[in-house]
PDB file of N, CA, C and O in Angstrom:
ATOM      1  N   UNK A   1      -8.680  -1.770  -3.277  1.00  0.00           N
ATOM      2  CA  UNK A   1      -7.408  -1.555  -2.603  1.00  0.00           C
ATOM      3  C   UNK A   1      -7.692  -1.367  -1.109  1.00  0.00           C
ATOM      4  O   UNK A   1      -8.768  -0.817  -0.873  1.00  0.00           O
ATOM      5  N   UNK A   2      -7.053  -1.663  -0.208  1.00  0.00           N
ATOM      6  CA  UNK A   2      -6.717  -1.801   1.031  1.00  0.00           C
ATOM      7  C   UNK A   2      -5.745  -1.099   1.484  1.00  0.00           C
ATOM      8  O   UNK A   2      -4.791  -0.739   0.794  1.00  0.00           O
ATOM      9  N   UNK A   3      -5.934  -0.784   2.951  1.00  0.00           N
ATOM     10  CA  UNK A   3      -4.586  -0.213   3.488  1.00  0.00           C
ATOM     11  C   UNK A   3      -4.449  -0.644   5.028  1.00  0.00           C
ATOM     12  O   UNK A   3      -5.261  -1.153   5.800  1.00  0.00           O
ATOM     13  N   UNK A   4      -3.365  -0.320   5.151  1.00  0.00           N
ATOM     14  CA  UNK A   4      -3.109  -0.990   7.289  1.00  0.00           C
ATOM     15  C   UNK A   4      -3.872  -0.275   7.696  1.00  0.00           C
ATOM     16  O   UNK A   4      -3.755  -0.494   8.902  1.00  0.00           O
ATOM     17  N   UNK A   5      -5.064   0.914   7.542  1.00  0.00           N
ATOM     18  CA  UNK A   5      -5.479   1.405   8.318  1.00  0.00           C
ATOM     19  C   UNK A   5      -6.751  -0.069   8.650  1.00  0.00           C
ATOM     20  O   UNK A   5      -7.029  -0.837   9.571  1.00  0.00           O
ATOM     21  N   UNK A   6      -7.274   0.270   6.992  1.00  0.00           N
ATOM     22  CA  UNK A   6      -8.258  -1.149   6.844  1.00  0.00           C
ATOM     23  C   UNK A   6      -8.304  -2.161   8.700  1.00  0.00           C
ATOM     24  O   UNK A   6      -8.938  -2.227   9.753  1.00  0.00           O
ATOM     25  N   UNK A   7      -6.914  -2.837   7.844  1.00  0.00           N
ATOM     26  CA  UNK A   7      -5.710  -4.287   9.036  1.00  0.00           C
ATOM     27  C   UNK A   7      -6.490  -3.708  10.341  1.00  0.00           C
ATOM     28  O   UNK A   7      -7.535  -4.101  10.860  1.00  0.00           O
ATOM     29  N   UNK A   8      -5.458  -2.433  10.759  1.00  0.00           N
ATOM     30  CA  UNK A   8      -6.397  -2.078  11.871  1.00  0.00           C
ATOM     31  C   UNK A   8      -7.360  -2.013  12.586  1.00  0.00           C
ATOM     32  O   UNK A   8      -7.446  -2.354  13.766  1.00  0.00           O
ATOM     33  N   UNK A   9      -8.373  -1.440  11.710  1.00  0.00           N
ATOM     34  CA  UNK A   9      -9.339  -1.712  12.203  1.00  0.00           C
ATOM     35  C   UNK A   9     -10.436  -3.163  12.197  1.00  0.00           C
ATOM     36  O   UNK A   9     -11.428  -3.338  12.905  1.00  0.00           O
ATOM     37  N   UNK A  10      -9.979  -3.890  11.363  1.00  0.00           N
ATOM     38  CA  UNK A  10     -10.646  -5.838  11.464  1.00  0.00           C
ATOM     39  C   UNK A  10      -9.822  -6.078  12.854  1.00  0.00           C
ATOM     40  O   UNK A  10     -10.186  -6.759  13.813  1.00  0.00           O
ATOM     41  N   UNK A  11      -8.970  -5.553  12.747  1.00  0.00           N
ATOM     42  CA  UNK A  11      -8.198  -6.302  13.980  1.00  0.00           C
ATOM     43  C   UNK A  11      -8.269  -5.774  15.295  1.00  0.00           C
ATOM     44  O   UNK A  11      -7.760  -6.377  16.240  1.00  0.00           O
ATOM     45  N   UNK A  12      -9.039  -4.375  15.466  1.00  0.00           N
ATOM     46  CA  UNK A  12      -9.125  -3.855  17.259  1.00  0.00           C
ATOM     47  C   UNK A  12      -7.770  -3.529  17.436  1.00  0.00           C
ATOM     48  O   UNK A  12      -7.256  -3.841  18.510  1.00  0.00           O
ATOM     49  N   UNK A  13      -6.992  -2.871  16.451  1.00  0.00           N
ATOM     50  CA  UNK A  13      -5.521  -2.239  17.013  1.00  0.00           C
ATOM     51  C   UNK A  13      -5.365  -1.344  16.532  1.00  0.00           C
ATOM     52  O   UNK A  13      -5.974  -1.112  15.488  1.00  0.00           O
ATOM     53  N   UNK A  14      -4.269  -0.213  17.200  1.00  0.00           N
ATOM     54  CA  UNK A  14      -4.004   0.910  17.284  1.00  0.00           C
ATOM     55  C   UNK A  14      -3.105   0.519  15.454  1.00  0.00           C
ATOM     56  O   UNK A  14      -2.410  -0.459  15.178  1.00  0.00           O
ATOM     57  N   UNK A  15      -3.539   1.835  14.440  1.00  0.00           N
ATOM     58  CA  UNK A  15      -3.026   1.662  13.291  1.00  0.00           C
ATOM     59  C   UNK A  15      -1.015   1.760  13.585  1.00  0.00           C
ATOM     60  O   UNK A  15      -0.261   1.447  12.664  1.00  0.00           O
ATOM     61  N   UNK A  16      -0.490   2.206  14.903  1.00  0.00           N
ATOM     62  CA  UNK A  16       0.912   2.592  14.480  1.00  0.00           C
ATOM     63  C   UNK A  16       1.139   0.937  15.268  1.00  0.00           C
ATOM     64  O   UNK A  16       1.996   0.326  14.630  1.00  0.00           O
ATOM     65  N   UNK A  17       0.620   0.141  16.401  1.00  0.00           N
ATOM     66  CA  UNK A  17       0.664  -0.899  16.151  1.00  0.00           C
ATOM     67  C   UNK A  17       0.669  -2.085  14.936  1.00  0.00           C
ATOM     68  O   UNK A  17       1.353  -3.108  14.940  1.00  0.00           O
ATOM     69  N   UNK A  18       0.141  -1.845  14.364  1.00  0.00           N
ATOM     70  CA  UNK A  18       0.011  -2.788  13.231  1.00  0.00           C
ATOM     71  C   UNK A  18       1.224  -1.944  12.402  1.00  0.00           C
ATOM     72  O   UNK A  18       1.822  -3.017  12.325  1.00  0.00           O
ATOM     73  N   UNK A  19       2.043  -1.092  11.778  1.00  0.00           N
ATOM     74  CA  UNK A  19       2.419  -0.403  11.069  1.00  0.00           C
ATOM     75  C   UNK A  19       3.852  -1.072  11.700  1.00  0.00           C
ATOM     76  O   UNK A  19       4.877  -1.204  11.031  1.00  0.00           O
ATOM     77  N   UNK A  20       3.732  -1.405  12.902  1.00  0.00           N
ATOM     78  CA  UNK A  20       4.996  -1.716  13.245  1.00  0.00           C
ATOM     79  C   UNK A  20       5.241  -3.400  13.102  1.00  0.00           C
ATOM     80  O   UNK A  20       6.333  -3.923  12.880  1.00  0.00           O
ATOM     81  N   UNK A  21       4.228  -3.958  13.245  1.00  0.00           N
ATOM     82  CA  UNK A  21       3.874  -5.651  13.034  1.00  0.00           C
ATOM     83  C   UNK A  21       4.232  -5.761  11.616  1.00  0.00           C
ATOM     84  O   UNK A  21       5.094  -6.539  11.207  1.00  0.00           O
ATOM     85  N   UNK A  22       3.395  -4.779  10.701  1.00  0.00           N
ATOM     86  CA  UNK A  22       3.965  -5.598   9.181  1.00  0.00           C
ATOM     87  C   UNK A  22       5.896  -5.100   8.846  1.00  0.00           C
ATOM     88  O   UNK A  22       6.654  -5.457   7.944  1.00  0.00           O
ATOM     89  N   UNK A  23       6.083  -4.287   9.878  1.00  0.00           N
ATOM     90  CA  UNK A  23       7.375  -3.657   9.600  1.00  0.00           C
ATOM     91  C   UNK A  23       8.433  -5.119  10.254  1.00  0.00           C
ATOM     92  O   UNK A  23       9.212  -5.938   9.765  1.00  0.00           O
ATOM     93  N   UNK A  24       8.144  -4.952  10.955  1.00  0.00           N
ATOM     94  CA  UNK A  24       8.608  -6.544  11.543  1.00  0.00           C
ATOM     95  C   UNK A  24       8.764  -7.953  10.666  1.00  0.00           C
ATOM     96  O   UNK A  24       9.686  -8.745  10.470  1.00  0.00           O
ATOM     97  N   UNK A  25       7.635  -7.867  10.321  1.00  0.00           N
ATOM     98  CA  UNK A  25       6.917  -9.144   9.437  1.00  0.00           C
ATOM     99  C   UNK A  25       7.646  -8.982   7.976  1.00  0.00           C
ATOM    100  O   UNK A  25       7.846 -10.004   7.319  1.00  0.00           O
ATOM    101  N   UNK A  26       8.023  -7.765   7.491  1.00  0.00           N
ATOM    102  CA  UNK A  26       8.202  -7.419   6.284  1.00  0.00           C
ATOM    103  C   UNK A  26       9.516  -8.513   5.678  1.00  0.00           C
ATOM    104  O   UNK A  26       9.746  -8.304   4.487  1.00  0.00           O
ATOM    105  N   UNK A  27      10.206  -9.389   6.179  1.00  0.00           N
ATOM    106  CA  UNK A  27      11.442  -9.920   6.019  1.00  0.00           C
ATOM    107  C   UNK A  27      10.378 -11.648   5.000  1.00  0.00           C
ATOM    108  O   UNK A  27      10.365 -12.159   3.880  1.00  0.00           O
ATOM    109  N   UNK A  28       9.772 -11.839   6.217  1.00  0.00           N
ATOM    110  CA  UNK A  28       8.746 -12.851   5.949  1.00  0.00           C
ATOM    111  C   UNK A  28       8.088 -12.840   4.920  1.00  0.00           C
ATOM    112  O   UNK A  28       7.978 -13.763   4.113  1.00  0.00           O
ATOM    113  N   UNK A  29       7.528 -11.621   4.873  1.00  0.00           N
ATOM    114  CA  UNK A  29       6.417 -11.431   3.513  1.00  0.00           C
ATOM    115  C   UNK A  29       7.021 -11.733   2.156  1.00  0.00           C
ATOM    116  O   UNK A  29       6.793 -12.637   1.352  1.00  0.00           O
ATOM    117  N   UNK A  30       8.183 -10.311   2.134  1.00  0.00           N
ATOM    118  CA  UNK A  30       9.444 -10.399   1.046  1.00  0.00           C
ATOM    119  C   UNK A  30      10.264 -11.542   0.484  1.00  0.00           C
ATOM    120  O   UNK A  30      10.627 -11.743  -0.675  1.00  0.00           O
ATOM    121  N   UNK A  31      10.451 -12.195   1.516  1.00  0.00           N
ATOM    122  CA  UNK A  31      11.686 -13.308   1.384  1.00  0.00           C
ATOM    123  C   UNK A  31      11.155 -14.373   1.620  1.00  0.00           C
ATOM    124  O   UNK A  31      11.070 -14.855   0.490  1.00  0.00           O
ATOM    125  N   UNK A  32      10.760 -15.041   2.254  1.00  0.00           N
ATOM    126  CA  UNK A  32       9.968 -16.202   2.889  1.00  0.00           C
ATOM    127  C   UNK A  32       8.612 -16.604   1.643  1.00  0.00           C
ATOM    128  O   UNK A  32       8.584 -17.543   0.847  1.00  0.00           O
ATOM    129  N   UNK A  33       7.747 -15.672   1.830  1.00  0.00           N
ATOM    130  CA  UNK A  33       6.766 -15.936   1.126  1.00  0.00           C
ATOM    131  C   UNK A  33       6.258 -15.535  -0.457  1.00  0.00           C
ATOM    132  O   UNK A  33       5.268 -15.890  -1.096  1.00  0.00           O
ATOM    133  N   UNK A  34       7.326 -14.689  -0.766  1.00  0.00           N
ATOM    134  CA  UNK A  34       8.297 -14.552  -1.877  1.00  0.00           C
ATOM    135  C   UNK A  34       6.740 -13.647  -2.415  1.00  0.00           C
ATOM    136  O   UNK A  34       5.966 -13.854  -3.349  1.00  0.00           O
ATOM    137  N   UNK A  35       6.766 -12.871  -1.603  1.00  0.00           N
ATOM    138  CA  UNK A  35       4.857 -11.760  -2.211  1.00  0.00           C
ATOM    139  C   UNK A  35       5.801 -10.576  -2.860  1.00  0.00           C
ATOM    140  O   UNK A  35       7.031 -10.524  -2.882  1.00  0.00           O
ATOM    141  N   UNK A  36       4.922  -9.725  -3.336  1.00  0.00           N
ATOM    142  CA  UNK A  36       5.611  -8.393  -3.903  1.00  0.00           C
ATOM    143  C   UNK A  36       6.156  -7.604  -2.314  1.00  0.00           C
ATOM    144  O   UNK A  36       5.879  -7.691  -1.118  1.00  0.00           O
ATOM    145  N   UNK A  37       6.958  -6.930  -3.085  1.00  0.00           N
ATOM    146  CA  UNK A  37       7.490  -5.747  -1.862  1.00  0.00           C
ATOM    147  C   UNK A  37       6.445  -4.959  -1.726  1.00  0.00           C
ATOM    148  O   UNK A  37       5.703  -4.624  -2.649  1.00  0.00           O
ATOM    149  N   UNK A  38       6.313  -4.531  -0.220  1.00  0.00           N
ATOM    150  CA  UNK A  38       5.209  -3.902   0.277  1.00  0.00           C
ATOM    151  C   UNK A  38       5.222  -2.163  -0.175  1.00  0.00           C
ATOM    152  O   UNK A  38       6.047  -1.272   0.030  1.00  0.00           O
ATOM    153  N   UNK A  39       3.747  -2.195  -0.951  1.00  0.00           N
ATOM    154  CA  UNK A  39       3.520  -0.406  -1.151  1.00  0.00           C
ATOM    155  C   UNK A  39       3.216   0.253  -0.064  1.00  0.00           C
ATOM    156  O   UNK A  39       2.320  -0.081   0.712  1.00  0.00           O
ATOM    157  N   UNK A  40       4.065   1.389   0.077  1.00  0.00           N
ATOM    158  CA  UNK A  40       4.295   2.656   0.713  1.00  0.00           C
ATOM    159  C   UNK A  40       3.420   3.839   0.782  1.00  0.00           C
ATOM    160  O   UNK A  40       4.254   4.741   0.704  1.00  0.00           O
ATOM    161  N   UNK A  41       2.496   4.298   0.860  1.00  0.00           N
ATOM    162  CA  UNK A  41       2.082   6.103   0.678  1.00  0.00           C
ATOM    163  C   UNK A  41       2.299   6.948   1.778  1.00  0.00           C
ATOM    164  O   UNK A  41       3.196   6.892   2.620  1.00  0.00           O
ATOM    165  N   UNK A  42       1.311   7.786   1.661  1.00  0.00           N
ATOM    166  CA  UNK A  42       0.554   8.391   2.945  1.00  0.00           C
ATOM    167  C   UNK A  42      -0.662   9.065   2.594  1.00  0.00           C
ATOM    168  O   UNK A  42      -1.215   9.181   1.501  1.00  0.00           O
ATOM    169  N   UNK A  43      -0.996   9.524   3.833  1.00  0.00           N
ATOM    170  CA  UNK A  43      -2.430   9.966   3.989  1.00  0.00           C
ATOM    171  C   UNK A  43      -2.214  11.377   4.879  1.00  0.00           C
ATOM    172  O   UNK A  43      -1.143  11.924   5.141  1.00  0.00           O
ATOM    173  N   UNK A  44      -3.260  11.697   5.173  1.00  0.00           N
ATOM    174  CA  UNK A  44      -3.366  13.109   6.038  1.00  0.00           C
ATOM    175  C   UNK A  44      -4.087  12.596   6.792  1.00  0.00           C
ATOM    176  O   UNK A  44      -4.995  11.887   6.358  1.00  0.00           O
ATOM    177  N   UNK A  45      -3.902  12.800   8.212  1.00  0.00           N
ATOM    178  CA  UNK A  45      -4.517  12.312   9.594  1.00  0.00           C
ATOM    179  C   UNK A  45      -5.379  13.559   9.934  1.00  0.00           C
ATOM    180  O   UNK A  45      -5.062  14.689   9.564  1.00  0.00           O
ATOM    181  N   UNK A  46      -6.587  13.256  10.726  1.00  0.00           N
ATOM    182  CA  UNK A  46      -7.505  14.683  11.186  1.00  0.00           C
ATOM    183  C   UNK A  46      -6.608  16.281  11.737  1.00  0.00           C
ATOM    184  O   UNK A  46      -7.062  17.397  11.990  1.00  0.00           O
ATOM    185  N   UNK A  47      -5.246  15.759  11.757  1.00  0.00           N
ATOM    186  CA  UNK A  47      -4.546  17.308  12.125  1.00  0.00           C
ATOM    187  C   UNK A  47      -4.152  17.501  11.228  1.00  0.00           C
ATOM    188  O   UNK A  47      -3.957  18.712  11.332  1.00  0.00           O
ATOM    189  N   UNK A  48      -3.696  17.124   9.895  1.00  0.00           N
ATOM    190  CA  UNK A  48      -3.443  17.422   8.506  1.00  0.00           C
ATOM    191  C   UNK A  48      -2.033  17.501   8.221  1.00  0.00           C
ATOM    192  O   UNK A  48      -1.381  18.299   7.548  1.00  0.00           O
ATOM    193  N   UNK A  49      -1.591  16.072   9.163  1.00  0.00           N
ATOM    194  CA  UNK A  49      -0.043  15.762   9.127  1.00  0.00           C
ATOM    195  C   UNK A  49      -0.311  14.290   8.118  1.00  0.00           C
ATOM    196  O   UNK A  49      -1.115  13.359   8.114  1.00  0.00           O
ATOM    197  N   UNK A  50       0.854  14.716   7.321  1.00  0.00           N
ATOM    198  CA  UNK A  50       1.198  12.865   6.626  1.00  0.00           C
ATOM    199  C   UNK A  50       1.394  12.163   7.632  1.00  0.00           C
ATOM    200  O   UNK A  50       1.978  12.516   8.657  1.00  0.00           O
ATOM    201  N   UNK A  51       0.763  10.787   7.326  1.00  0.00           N
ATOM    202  CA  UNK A  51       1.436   9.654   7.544  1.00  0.00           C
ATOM    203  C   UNK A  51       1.547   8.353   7.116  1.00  0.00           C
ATOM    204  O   UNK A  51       0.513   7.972   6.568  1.00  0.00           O
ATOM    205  N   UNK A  52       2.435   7.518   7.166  1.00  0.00           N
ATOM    206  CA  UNK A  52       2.210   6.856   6.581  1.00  0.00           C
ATOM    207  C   UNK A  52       1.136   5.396   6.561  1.00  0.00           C
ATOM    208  O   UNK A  52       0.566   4.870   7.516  1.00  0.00           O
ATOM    209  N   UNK A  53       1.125   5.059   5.303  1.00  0.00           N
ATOM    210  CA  UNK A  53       0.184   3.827   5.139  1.00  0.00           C
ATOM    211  C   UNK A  53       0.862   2.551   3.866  1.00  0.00           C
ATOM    212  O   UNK A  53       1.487   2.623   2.808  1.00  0.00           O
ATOM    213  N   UNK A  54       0.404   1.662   4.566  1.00  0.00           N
ATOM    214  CA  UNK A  54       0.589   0.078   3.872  1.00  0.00           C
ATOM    215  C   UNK A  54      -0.309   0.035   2.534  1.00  0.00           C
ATOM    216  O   UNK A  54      -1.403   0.532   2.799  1.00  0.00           O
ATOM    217  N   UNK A  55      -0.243  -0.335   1.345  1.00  0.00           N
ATOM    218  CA  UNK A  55      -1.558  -0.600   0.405  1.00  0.00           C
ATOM    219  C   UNK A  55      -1.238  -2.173   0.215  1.00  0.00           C
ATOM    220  O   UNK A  55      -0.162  -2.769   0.171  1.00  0.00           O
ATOM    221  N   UNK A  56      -2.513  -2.601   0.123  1.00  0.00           N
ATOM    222  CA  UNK A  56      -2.965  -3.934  -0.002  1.00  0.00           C
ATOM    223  C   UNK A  56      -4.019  -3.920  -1.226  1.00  0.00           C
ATOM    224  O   UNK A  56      -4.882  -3.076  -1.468  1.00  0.00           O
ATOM    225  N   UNK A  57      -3.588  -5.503  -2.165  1.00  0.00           N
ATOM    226  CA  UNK A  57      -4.473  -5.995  -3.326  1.00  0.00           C
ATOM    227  C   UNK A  57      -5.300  -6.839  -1.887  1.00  0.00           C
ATOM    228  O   UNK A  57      -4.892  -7.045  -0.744  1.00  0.00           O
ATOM    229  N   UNK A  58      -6.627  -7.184  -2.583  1.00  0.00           N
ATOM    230  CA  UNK A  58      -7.266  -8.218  -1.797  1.00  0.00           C
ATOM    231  C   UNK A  58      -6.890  -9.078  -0.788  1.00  0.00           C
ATOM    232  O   UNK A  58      -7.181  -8.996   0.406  1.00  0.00           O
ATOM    233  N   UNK A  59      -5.872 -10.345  -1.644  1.00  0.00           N
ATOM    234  CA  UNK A  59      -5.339 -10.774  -1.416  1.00  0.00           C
ATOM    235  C   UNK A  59      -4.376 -10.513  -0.501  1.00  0.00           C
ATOM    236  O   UNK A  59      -4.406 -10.977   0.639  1.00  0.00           O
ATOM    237  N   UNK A  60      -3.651  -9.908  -0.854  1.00  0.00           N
ATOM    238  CA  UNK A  60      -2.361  -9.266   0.099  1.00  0.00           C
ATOM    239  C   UNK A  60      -3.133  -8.827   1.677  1.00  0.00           C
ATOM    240  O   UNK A  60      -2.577  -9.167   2.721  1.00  0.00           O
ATOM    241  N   UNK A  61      -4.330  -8.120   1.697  1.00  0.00           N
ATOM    242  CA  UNK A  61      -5.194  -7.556   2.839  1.00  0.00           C
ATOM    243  C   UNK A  61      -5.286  -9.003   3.742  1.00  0.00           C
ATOM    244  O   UNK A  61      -4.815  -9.005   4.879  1.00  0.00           O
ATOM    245  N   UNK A  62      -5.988 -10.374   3.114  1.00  0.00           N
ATOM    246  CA  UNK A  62      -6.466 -11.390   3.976  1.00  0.00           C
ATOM    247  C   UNK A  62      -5.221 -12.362   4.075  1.00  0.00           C
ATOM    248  O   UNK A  62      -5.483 -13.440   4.607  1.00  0.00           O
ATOM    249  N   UNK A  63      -4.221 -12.223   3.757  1.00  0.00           N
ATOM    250  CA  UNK A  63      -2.688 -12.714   3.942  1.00  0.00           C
ATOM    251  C   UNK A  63      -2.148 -12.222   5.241  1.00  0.00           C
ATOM    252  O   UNK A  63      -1.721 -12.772   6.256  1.00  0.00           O
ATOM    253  N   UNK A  64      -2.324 -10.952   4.839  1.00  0.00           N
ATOM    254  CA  UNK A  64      -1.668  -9.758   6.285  1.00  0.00           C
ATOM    255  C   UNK A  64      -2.583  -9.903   7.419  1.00  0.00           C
ATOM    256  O   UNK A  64      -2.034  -9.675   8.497  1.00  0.00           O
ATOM    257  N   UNK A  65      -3.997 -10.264   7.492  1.00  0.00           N
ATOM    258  CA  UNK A  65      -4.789 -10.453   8.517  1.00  0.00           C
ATOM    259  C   UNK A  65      -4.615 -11.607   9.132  1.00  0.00           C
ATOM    260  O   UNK A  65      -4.702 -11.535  10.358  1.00  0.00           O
ATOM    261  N   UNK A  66      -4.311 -13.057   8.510  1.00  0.00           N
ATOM    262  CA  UNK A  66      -3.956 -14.706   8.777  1.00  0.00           C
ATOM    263  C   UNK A  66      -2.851 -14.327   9.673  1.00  0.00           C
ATOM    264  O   UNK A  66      -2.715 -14.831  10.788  1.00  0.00           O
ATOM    265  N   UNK A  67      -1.850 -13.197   9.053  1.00  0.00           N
ATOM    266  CA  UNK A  67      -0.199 -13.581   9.571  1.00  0.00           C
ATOM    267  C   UNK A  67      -0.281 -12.456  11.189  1.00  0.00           C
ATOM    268  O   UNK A  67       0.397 -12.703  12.185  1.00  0.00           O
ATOM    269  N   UNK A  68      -1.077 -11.486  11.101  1.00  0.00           N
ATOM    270  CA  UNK A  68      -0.678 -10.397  12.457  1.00  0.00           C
ATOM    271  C   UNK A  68      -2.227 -11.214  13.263  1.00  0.00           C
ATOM    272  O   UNK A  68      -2.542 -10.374  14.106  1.00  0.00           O
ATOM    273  N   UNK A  69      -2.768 -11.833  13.319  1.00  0.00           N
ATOM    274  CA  UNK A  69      -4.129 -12.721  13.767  1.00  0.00           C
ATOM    275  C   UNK A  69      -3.490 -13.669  14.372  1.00  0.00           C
ATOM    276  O   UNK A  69      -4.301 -14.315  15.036  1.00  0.00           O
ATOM    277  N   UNK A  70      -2.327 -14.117  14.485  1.00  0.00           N
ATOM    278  CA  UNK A  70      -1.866 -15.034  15.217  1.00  0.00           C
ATOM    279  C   UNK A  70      -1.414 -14.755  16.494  1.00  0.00           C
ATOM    280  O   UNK A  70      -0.966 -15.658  17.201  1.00  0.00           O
TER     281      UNK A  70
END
């Protein structure tokens, strides 16, 4: 399993950058490319606040990297 933090970091971007790219993108993913609806969690950041995170199957991880890589 994968997560946007993962995205983030292959990609040299700030994780609330990317958090906002697949939020954007999310119409595309859903509808367009007809993938599952995107999983939701969170995590605890080094100050021990939630936040949130993207989960990615494999697949779904090197999909999301092709599409915010452009």
């Amino acid at each position: 399993m994968y997560s946007s933090l993962d995205l983030a970091k292959d990609l040299g971007r700030k994780h609330k950058s990317v958090l906002r790219s697949i939020r954007r993108n999310r119409s595309y993913w859903e509808d367009i490319l007809c993938m599952e609806k995107l999983k939701e969690d969170t995590y605890k950041d080094s100050l021990g606040r939630d936040q949130k995170v993207f989960l990615f199957s494999v697949g779904e991880f090197d999909k999301w990297l092709e599409i915010l890589n452009k």
